[in-house]
N, C-alpha and C positions, 0 to 999 in steps of 0.2 A: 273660213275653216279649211284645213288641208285636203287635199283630196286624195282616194287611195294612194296613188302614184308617190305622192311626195311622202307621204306617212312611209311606203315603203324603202323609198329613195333615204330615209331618215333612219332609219331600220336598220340599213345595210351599213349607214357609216358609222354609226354606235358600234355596229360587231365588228369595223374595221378597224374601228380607234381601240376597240376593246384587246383585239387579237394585235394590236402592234403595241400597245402597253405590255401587255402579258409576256411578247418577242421580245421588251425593252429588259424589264423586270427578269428573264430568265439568263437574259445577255451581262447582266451584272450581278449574279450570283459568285459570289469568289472559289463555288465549286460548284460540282452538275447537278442538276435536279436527282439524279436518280442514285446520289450518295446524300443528298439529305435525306431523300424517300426513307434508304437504308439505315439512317442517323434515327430518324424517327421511330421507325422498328426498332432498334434497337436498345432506343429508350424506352418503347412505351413496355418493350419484355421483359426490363429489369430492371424502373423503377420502381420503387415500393410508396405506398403511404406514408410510412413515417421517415424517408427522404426529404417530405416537405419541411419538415421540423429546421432544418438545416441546408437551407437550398445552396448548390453545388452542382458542377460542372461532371459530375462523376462518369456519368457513364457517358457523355457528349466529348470528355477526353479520350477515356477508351478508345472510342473508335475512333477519331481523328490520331491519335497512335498507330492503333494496330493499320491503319488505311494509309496512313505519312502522309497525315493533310496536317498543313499548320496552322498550330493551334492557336497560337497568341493570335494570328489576323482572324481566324473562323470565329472565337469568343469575344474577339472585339466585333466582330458583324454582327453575332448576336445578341450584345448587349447593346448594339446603337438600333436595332431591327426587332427591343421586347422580348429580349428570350434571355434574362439575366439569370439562370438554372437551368438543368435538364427540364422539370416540370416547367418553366417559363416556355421554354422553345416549343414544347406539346401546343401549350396552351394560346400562344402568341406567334407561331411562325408555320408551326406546322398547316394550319389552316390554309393562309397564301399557295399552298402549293395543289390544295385540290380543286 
């Protein structure tokens, strides 16, 4: 059975591996964390319910628009990364970042 030492020794390299995947993961975002943050708000203020009915990129273009991030590479990341809609990206990507 381990003893403290090693149980903590164990401990330390989980949150180390943990915090260099997380470094890895933020390093190949094809834009910065704190413009999907804003992406996310964005959608969640003005998607509606019956959006679902017709799932679509609407307001995930918007702002890559009005921001002059490109689109065609951002919606292909989100559809190979589960975010095939606005509500998909909510539902499937937005999580990743908290």
């Amino acid at each position: 059975m381990p003893n403290r030492n090693e149980k903590n020794k164990r401990k330390e390299l989980v949150r180390q591996w943990s915090l260099e995947q997380n470094e890895k993961f933020l390093n190949s975002l094809p834009m910065r964390k704190e413009k999907f943050l804003e992406l996310f708000d964005c959608i969640d203020e003005n998607i509606t319910l019956d959006e679902d009915d017709f799932p679509s990129f609407r307001w995930t273009e918007k702002f890559l628009t009005a921001n002059s991030i490109d689109r065609l590479l951002m919606i292909n990341w989100f559809i190979q990364n589960g975010g095939g809609s606005d509500s998909e990206i909510l539902w499937n990507i937005e999580d990743t970042f908290q």
